[in-house]
N, C-alpha and C positions, 0 to 999 in steps of 0.2 A: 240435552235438556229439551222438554216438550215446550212448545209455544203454547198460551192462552187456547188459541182456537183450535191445536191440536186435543188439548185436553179437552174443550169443550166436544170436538168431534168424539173421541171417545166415552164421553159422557153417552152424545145423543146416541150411540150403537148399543151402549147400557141401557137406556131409555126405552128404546125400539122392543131390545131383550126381553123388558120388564114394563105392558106399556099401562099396566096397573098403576105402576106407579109417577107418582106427581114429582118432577123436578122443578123445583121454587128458585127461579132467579139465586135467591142468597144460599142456597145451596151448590149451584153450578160454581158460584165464585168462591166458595171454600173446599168445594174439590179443589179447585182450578191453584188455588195459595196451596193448597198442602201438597197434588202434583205434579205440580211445573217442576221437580228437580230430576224426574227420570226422565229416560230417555224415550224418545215417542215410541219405537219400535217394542220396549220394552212394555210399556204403559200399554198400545195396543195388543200388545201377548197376552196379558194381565187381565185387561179387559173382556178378550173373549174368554180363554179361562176360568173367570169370574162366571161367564154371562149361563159356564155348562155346569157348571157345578154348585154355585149358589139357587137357593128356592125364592130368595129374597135380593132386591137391589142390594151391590155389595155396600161397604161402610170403606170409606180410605182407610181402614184399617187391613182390611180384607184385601184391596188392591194392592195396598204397598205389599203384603205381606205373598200377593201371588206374585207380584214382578219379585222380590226376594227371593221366591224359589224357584223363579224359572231361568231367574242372571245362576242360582245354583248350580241347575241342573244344568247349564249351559256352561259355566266352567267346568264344569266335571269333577267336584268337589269329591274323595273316595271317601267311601261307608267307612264306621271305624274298624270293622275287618280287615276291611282291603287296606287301611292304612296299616293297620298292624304286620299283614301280609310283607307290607312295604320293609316297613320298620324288619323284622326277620331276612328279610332278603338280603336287604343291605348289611347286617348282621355277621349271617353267613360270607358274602360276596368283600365288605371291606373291614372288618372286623373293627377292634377297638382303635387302632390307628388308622383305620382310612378317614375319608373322607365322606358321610353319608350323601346318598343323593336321591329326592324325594319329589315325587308326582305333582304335589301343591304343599305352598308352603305352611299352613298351616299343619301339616304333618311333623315338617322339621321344626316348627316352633314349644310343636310339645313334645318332642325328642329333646329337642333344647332343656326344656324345663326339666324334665325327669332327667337328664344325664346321658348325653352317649355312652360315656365312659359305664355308667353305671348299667346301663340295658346291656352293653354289650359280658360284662363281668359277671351280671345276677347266677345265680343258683337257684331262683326262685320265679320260673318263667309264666305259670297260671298266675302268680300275683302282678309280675312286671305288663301282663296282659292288662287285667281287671286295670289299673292303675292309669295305662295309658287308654283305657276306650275310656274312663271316666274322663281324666283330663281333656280326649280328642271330643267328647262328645260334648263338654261346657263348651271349650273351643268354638267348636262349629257351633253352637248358641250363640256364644257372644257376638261370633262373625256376625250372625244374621241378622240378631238384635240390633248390631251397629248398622247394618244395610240398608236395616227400615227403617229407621230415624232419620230425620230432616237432616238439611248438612246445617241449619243453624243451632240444632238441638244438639248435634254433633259436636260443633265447637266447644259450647257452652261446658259439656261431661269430657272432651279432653280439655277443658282449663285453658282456649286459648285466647281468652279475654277477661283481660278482670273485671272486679267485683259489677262497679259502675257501666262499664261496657256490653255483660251478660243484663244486667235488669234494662237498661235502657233494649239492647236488642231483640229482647223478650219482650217489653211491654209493644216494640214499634211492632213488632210480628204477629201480636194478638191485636192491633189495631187493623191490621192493615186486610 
């Protein structure tokens, strides 16, 4: 996790970037609440990334969503080719009783859902395709989706605090 004056550093490199534009105190501090939860190494990847490709100072929408895909690209998340690729390998190599064995898990979790048994049995492999990049590719949405969200917003959409616990944690987080 980034410290205050980490983020604040990375603000002032955005700043420099962009020096059109005006950073208002209550602005540094609501970067600063919405980015404290990455990691500073990450948060500075982002940052410059940000500073080459945007025309415009980024939105914490924009940052989160570059440190998203650069923690991506840095697991080495496979296209849903190269997962399917995967998905036939293992096919061929361990058939309907092996035991599949997959690059990243998010391959084997929509292996999971469609059916080993059933990929490995189909007669009908252009649909078993279609099938799985649709499923691999919500998949990897939703990974992301969940990546850029706060981890208190996090809690809140897996349900791990009730009713009382999510409003009070909500209202103290838009306070604070």
């Amino acid at each position: 996790m980034a410290s205050k004056p980490e983020v604040q550093k990375a603000l002032m490199v955005l700043s420099a970037a962009y020096p059109r534009f005006e950073l208002p105190i209550a602005t540094v501090e609501i970067y600063c609440r919405l980015l404290l939860d990455l990691d500073f190494d990450t948060l500075k990847a982002a940052t410059l990334h940000c500073a080459t490709v945007y025309k415009f100072f980024p939105t914490v929408a924009e940052i989160r969503e570059a440190a998203t895909e650069l923690k991506t690209m840095a697991e080495g998340i496979p296209s849903d080719a190269e997962a399917w690729g995967q998905v036939l390998e293992q096919i061929r190599s361990k058939g309907s009783y092996g035991v599949p064995e997959f690059s990243h898990p998010l391959i084997a979790n929509v292996v999971r859902q469609l059916g080993w048994l059933n990929l490995c049995l189909s007669e009908n492999q252009p649909a078993d395709r279609a099938r799985f990049m649709d499923a691999y590719s919500q998949a990897f949405k939703d990974s992301k989706r969940r990546n850029q969200m706060l981890p208190e917003v996090l809690q809140i959409v897996d349900g791990q605090l009730n009713a009382d616990e999510r409003i009070k944690k909500l209202a103290a987080s838009m306070e604070a």
